[in-house]
N, C-alpha and C positions, 0 to 999 in steps of 0.2 A: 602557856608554854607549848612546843611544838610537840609531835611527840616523836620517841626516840628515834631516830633515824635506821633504816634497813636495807638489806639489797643494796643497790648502786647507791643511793645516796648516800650512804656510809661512807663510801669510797671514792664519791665528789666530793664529802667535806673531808676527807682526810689529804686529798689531793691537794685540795684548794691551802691548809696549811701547809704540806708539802710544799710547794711551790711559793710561798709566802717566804718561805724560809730560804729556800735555793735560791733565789731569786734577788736575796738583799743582797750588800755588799758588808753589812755588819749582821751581829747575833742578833734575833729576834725574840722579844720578851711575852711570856705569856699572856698580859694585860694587852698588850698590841693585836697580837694573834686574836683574841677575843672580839675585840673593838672591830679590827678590819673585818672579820667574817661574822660577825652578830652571832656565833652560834654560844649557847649556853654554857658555861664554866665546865660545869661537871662534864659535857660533850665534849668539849675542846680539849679537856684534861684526858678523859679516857682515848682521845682518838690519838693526841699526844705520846702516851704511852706506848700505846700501840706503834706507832712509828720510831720510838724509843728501842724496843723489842726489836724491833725487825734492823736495828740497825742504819736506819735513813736517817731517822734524827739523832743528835747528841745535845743533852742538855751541860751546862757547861756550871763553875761554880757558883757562879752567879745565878744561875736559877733560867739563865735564856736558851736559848735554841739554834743550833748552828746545824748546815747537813751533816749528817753520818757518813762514818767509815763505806760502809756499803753504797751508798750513794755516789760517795766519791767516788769510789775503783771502778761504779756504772759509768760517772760521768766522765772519767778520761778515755770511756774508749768511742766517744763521741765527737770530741775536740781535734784541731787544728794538727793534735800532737800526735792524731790515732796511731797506735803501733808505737811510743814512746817505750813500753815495755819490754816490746821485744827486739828492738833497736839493740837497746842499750845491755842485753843482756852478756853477749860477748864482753864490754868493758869493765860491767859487776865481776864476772867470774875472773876475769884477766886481772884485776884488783883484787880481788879475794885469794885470789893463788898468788900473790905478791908478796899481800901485807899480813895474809890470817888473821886480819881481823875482820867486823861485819861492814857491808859494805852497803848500802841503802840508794834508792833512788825516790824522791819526796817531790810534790807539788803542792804548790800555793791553791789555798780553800778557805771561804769566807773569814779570813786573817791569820790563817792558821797553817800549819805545815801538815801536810797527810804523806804518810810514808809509803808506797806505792809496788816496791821488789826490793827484795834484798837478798844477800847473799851473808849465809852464814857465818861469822867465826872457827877460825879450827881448833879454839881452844874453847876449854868448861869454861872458864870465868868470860864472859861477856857475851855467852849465844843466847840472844836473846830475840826473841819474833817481831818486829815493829812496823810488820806489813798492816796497814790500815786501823794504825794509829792516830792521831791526830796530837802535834805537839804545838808549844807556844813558840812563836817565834822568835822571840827576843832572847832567849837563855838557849835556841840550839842554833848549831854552826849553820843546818842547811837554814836555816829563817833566817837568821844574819844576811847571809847571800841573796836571799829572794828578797829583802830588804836594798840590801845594797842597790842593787842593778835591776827593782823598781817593780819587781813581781806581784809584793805586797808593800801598801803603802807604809808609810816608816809611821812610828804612833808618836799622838802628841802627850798622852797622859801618861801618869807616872805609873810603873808596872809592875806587873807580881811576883814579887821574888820565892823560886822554888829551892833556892838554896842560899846561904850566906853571901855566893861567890856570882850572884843573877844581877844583872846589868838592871836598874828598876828606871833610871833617869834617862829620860829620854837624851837630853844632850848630851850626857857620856855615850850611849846608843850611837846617837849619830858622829860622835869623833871615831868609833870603830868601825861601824860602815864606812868612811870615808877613807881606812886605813885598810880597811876589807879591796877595797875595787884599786888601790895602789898594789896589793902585793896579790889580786886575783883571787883569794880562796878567803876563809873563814875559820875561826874556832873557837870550841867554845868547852872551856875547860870548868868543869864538876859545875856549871850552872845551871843545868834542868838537872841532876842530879849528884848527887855525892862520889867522889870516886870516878864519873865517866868523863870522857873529854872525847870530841870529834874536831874533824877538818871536811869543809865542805866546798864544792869551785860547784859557778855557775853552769846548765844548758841553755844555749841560744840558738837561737832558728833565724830563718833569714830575716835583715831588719835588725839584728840584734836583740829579739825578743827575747826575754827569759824566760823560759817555760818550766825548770827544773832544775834541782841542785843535786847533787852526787857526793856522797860522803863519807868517810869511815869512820867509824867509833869503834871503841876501846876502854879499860880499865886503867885508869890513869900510870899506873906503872911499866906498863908496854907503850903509852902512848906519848907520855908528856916532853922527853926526851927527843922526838921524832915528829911532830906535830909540821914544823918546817920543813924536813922530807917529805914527809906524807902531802901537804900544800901545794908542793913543785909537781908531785907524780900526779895527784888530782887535778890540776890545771892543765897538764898535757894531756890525760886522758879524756877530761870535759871538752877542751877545743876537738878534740880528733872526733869524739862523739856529736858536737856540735856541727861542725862540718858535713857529719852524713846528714842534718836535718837543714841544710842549708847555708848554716852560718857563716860566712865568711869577714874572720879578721880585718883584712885591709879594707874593706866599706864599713870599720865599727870604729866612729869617734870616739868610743865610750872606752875603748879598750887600753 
């Protein structure tokens, strides 16, 4: 057996699952992680952890491996979208002085939604933090969207339901995504949770890439009534913001 690792090579093999993991396009199991890098159970667990702590990795229910919160918010300020934050941040606030409730901007991550900036609610019941979060796609409004219009690939298995009211069947799935890109926005009512409901319209760049979805949530009693206004004003607010990164409508078959 080799013996413990110190110094830099600590920090080459933690790299090296680091990047194992950033690197897939699905979660990465610990039995894989092992195999690809030969290093020893107890090594790979401890270095694991470590990257757990620090926030780069997230282990997920299943027991595999996906990037962390902090990884992410490293890696958007690297991409194509650099400055997506602070783009958008006139349209968060200009939404949030609208509607009072919380207003979010989310990106697509190894199948997953990570929530990026938000903007508070003005009222107690729904301020809640979900900056560098990471949620399931399938039960929130903004993963519906990034589904839709191809950000993240649409799943073929049957899926987890977080509450009574969670989409699990992929072919129902896909009849709302297809009802999603007809009327432009999303929503997804007490499905990742009890009591919340959002509405979420896509960000496109030129090319009509999707890079990002915009959304508000709320406590179902403020919101359920209103989810279809809220829709229309997030759909004008997404193109206007989409337009500063390029996008333009009349070259977008898709639209």
């Amino acid at each position: 057996m080799p013996p413990p690792a110190t110094g830099t090579q600590a920090v080459d093999r933690a790299a090296e699952l680091l990047s194992l993991v950033v690197e897939s396009t699905e979660p990465r199991s610990f039995t894989d992680l092992v195999r690809e890098t030969g290093l020893a159970k107890s090594t790979a667990s401890r270095l694991l952890q470590a990257l757990e702590r620090h926030g780069l990795l997230l282990r997920d229910d299943a027991g595999q491996f996906r990037p962390g919160a902090q990884f992410s918010l490293y890696a958007l300020r690297h991409e194509p979208t650099d400055g997506l934050v602070d783009i958008a941040g006139k349209t968060l606030r200009r939404l949030g002085e609208e509607t009072g409730e919380t207003v979010n901007l989310a990106v697509p991550r190894a199948g997953l939604v990570v929530e990026v900036a938000q903007i508070d609610s003005a009222y107690l019941l729904g301020a809640t933090n979900w900056v560098g979060t990471h949620v399931p796609a399938h039960c929130s409004a903004q993963g519906k969207v990034l589904y839709a219009y191809g950000a993240l690939a649409q799943p073929e298995e049957p899926l987890e339901p977080l509450t009574p009211h969670t989409i699990t069947e992929p072919s129902m799935l896909g009849r709302e995504l297809r009802q999603v890109r007809r009327q432009g926005y999303a929503i997804s009512n007490e499905e990742l949770e009890a009591g919340l409901v959002a509405v979420a319209a896509p960000i496109r760049t030129r090319g009509a890439a999707t890079v990002a979805a915009i959304g508000i949530t709320g406590p179902s009693p403020r919101m359920i009534d209103r989810t279809a206004a809220l829709g229309r004003l997030l759909v004008a607010e997404a193109r206007r913001l989409s337009r500063q990164l390029g996008y333009r409508p009349e070259h977008d078959s898709t639209s």
